[in-house]
Residue frames relative to the residue before (quaternion, step in Angstrom):
aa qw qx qy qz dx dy dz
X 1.0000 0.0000 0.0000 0.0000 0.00 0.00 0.00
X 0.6173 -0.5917 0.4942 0.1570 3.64 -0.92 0.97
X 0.4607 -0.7151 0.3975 0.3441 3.42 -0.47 0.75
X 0.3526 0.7913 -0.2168 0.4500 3.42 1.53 -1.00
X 0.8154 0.4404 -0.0490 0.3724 3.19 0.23 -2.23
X 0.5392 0.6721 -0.1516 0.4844 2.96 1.73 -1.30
X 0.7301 0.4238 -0.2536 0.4723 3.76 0.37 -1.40
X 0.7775 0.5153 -0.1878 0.3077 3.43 0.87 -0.67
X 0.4902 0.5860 -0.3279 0.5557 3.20 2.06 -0.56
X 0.5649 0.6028 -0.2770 0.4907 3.62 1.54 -1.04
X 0.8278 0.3191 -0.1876 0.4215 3.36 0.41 -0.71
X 0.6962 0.4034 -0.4129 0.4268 3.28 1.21 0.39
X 0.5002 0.5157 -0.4592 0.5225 3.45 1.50 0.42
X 0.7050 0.4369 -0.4811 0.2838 3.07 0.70 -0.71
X 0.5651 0.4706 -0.3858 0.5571 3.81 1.72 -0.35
X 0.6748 0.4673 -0.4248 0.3818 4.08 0.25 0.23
X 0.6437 0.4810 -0.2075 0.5579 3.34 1.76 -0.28
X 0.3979 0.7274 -0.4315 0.3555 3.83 1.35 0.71
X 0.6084 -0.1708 0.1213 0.7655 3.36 1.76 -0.55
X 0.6241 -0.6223 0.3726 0.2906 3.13 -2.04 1.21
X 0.6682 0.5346 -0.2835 0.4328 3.67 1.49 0.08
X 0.0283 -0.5684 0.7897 0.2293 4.29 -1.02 -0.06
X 0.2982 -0.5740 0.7523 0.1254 2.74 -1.57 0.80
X 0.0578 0.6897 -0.7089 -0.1354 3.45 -0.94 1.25
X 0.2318 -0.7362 0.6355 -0.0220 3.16 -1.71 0.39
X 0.1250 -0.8450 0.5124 0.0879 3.10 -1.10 0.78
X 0.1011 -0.8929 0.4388 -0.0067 3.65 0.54 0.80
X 0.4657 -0.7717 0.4265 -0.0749 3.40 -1.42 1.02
X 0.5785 0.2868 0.1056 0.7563 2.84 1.66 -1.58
X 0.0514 -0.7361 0.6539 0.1670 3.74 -0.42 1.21
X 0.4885 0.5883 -0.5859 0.2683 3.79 0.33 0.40
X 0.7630 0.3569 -0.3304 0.4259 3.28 0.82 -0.64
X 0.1968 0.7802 -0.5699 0.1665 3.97 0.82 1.09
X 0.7506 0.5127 -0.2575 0.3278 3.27 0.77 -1.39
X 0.5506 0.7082 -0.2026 0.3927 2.94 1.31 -1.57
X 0.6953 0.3166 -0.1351 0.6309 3.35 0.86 -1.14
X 0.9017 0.1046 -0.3989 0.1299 3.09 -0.19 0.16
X 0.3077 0.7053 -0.4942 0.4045 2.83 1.70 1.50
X 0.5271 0.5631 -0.2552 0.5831 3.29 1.70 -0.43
X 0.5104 0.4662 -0.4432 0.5707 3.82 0.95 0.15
X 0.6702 0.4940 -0.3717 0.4106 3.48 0.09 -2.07
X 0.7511 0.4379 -0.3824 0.3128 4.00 0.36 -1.53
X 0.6422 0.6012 -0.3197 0.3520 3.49 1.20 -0.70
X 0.6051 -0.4584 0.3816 0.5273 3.68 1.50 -0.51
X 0.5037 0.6673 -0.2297 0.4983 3.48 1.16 -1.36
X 0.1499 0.8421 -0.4712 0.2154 3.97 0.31 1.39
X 0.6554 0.0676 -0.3417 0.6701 4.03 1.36 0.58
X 0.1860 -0.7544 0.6219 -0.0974 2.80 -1.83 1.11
X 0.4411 -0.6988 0.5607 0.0529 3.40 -0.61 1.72
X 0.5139 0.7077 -0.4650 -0.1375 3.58 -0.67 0.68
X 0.6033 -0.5925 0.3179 0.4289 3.55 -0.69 1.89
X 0.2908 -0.6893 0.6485 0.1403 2.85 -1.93 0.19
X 0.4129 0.6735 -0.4985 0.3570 2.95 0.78 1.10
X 0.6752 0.3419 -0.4588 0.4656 3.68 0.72 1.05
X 0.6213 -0.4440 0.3726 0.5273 4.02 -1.12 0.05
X 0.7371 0.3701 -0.3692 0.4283 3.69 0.44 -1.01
X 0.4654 0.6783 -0.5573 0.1129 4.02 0.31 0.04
X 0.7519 0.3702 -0.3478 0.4204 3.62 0.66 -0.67
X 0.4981 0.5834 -0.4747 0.4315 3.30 1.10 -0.16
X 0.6385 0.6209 -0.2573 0.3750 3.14 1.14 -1.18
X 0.5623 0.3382 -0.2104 0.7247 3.91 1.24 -0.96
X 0.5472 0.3802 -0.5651 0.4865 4.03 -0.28 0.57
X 0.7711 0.3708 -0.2701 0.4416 3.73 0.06 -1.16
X 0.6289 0.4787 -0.4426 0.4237 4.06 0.68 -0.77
X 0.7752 0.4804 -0.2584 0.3186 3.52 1.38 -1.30
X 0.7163 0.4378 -0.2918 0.4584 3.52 1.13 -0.01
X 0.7733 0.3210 -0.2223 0.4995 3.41 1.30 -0.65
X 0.7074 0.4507 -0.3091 0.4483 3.77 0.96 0.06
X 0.2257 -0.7561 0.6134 0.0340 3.80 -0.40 0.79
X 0.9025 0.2081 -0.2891 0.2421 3.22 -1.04 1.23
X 0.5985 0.3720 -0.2425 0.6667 3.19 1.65 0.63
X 0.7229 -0.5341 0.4378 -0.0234 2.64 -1.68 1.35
X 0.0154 0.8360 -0.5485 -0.0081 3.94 0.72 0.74
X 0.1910 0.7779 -0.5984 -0.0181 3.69 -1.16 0.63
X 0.6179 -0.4521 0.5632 0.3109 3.42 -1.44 -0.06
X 0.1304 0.6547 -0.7367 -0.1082 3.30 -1.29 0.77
X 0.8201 0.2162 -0.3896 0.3590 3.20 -1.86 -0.07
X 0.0511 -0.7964 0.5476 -0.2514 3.88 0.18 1.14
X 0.0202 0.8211 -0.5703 -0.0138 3.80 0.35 1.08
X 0.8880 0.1759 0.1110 0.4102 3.28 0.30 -1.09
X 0.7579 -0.2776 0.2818 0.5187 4.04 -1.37 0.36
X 0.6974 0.6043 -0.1872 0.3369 3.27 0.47 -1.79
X 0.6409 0.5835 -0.2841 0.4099 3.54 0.77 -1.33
X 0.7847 0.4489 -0.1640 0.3947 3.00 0.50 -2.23
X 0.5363 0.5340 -0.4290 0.4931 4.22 1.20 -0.58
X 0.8205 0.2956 -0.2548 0.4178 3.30 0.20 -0.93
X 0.5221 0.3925 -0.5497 0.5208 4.10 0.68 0.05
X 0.6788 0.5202 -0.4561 0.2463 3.78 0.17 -0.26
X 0.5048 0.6884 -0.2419 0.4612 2.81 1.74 -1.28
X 0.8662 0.3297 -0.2160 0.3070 3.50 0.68 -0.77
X 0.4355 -0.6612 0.1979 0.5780 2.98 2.12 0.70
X 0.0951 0.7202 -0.6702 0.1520 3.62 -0.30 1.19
X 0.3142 -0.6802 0.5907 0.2996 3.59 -0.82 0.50
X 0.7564 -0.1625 0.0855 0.6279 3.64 0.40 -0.85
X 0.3734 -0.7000 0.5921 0.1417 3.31 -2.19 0.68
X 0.2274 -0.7571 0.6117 0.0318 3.29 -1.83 0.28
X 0.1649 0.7444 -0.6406 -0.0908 3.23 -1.09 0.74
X 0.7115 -0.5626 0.2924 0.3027 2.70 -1.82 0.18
X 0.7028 0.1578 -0.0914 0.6877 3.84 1.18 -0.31
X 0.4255 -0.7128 0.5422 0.1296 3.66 -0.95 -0.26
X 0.0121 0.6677 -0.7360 0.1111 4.52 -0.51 0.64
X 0.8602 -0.2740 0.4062 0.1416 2.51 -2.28 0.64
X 0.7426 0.4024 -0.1790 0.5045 3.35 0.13 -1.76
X 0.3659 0.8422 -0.1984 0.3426 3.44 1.14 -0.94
X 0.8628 0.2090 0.1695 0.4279 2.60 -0.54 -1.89
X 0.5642 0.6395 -0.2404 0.4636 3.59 1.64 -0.22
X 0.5786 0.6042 -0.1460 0.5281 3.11 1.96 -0.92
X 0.7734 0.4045 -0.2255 0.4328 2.95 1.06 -1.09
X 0.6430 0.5665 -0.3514 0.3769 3.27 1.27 -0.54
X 0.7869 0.2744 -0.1742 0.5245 3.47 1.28 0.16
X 0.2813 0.5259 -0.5469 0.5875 3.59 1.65 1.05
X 0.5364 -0.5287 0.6270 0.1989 3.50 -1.80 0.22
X 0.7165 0.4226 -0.2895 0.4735 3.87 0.56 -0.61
X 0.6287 -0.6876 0.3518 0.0908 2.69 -1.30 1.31
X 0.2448 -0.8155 0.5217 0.0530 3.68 0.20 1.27
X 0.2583 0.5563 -0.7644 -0.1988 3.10 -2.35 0.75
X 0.3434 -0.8123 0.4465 0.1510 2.99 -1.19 1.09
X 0.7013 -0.3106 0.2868 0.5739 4.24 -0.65 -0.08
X 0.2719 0.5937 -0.7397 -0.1628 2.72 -2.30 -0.87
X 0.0190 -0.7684 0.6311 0.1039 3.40 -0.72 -0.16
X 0.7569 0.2807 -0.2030 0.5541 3.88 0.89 -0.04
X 0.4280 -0.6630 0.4969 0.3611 3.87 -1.22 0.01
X 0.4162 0.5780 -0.5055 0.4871 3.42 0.98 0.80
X 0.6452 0.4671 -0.2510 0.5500 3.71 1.14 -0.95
X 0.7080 0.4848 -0.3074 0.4113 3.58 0.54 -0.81
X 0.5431 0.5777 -0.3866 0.4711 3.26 1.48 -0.73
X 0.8303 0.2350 -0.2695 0.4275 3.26 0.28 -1.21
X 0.5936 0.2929 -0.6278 0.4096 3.85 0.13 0.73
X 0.5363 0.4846 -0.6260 0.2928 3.48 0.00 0.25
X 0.7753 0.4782 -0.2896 0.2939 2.93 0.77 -0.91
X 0.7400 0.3515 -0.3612 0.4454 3.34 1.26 0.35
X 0.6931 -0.4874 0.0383 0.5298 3.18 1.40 1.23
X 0.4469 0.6050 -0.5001 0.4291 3.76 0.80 0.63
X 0.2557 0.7774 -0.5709 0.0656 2.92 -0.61 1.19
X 0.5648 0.3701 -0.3023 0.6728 3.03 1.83 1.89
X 0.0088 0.6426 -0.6966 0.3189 3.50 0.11 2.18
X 0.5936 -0.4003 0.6524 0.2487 2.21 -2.43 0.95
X 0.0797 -0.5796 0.7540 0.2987 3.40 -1.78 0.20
X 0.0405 -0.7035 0.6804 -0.2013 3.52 -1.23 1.64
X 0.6102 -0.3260 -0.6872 0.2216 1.77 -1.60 2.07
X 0.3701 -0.7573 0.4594 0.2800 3.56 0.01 1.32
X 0.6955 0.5172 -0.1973 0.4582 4.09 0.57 -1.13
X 0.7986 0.3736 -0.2163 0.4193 3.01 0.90 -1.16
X 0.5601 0.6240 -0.3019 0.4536 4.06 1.80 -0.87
X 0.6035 -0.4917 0.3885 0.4930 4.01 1.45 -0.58
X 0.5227 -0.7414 0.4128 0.0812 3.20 1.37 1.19
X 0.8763 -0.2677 0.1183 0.3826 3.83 -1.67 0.02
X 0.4323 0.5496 -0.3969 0.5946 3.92 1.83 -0.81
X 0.7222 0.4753 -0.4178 0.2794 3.83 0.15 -0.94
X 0.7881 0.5045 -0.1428 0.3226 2.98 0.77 -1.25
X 0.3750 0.7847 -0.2395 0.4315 2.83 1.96 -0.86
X 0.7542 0.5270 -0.0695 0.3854 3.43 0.57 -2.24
X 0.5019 0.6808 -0.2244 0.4839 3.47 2.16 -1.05
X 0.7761 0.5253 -0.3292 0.1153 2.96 0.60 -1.07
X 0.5449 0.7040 -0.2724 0.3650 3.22 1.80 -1.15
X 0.8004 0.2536 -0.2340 0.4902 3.91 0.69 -1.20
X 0.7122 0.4847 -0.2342 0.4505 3.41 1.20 -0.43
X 0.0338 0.8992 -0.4351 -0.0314 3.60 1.42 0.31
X 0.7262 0.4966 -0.1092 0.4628 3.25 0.95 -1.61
X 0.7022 0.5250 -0.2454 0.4136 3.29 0.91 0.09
X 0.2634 -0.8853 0.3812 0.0389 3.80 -0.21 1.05
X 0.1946 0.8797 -0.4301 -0.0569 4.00 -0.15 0.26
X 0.4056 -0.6856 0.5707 0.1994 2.93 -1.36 0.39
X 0.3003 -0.8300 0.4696 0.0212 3.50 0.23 1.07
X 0.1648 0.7828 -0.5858 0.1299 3.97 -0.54 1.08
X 0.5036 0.3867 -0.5648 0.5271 3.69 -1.17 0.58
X 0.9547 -0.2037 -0.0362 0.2139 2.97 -1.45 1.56
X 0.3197 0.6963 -0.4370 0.4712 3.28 1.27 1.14
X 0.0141 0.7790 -0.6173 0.1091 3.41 -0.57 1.38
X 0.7808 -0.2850 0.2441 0.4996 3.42 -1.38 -0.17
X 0.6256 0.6334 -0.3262 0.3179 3.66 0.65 -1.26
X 0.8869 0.2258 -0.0364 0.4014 3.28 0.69 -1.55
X 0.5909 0.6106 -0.4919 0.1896 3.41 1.42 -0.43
X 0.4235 0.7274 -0.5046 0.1920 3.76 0.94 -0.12
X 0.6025 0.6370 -0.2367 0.4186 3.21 1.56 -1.62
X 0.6324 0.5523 -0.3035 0.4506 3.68 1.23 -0.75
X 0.6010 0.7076 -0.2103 0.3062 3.14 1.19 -1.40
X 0.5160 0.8314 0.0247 0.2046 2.76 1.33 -1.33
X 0.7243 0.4570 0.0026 0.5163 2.59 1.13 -1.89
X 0.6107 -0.6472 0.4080 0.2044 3.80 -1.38 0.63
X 0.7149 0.4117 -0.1931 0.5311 2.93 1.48 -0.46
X 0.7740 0.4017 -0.2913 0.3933 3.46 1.28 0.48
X 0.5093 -0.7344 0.3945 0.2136 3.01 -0.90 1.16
X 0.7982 -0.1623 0.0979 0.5718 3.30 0.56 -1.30
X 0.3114 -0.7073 0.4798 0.4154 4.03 -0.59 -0.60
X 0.4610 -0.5645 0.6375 0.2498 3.35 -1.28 -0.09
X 0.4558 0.7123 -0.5278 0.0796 3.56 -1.33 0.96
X 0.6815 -0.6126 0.3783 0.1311 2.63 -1.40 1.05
X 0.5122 0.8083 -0.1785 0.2292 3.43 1.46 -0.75
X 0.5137 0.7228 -0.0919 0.4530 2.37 1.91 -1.69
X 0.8432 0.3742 0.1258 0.3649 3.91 1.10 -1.01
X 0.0065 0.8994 -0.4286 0.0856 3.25 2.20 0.45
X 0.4706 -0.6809 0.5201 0.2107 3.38 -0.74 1.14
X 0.5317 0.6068 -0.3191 0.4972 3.51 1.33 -0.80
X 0.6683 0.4735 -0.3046 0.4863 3.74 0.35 -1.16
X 0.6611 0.4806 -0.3704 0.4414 3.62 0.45 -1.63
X 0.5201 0.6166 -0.3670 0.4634 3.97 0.51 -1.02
X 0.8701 0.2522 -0.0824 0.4154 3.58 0.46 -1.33
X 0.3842 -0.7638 0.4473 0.2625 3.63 0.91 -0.17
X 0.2082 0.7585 -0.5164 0.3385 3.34 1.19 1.31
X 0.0816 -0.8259 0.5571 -0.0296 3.32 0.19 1.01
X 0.6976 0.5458 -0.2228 0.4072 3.37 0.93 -0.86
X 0.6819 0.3847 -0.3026 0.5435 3.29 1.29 -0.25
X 0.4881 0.5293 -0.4246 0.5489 3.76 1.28 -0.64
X 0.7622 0.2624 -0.4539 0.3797 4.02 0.42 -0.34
X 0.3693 0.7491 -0.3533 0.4214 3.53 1.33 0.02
X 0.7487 0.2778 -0.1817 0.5738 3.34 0.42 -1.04
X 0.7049 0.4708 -0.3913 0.3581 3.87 0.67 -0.37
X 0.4320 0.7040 -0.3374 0.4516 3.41 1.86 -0.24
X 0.6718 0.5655 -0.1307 0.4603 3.11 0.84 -1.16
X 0.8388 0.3528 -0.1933 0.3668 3.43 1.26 -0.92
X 0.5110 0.6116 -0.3344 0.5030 3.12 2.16 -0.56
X 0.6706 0.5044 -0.3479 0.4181 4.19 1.19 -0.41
X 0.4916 0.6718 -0.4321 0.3468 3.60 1.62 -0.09
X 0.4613 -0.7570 0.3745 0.2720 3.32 -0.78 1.50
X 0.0369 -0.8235 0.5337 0.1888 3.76 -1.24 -0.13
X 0.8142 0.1539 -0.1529 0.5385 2.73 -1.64 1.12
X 0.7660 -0.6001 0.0846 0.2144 3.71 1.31 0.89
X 0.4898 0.5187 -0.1897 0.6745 2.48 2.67 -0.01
């Protein structure tokens, strides 16, 4: 692994380890970025995934990154060269996708922003470790065999850390949490499309309270 490669795997644990949750989010209405994710930051809830799968997202990671202090802004769903230039451009701290290619992973190896990228199998996990990831999303966490999967990971893949997302909600992320091989989860929970709609901040920091006190890894 590249020294380079190295500082950056460092510096995105050291942003996946700010709380046992990312709040990812998918937002509509980039006015209500900051807002929310000052209503994360109060809740404990201090990096924040948000996909790019609507018009208002980078606007949405421009306003959290200039007007909100203490939290960790990234990019999620990052397909391609194109994605990852422009989430940086808009001051992401670190990206995410949801699986991981060649072309991909070629980008990233010669962008500056810290990267995690999918897996969903130990054939995938194999190969990003082996090109110096040794911090992936597990995606579709619920749907790939969930906390048993990861569980089974842990033995040949020791060295290797995730952050498991897809269908993780309050109920179950403890069960993720749990595990030795995981740093933090991903969820979506954290961001009720209902609430965003209404500008309930007070309950969006309500529910992130709750998630920043969830124990990990049994502590």
């Amino acid at each position: 692994m590249s020294a380079t490669m190295l500082q950056r795997q460092r510096t995105l644990e050291t942003i996946l380890r700010l709380a046992p949750v990312v709040a990812v989010v998918t937002i509509d209405d980039a006015r209500h970025a900051a807002p929310l994710a000052r209503a994360l930051v109060a809740g404990g809830i201090r990096a924040i995934e948000i996909t790019l799968r609507t018009p208002a997202a980078l606007d949405a990671i421009r306003r959290i990154a200039a007007e909100v202090e203490d939290v960790a802004i990234g990019a999620g769903t990052v397909l391609g060269a194109d994605d990852l230039r422009v989430a940086e451009d808009a001051g992401a701290k670190f990206g995410v996708s949801p699986g991981a290619s060649p072309t991909l992973l070629d980008a990233v190896e010669k962008s500056t922003l810290p990267f995690l990228p999918g897996a969903s199998s130990a054939s995938e996990a194999m190969t990003l470790r082996e090109r110096g990831f040794k911090l992936q999303k597990f995606f579709p966490a619920a749907q790939a065999g969930g906390a048993d999967y990861l569980r089974a990971l842990a033995g040949p893949l020791a060295d290797v850390g995730f952050c498991p997302t897809g269908g993780i909600r309050a109920a179950n992320a403890a069960a993720y949490l749990a595990l030795p091989n995981v740093v933090c989860v991903g969820g979506s929970w954290l961001s009720p499309p209902e609430m965003l709609r209404a500008a309930d901040w007070p309950a969006i920091t309500a529910l992130a309270r709750v998630a920043a006190a969830l124990p990990r890894n049994g502590r």
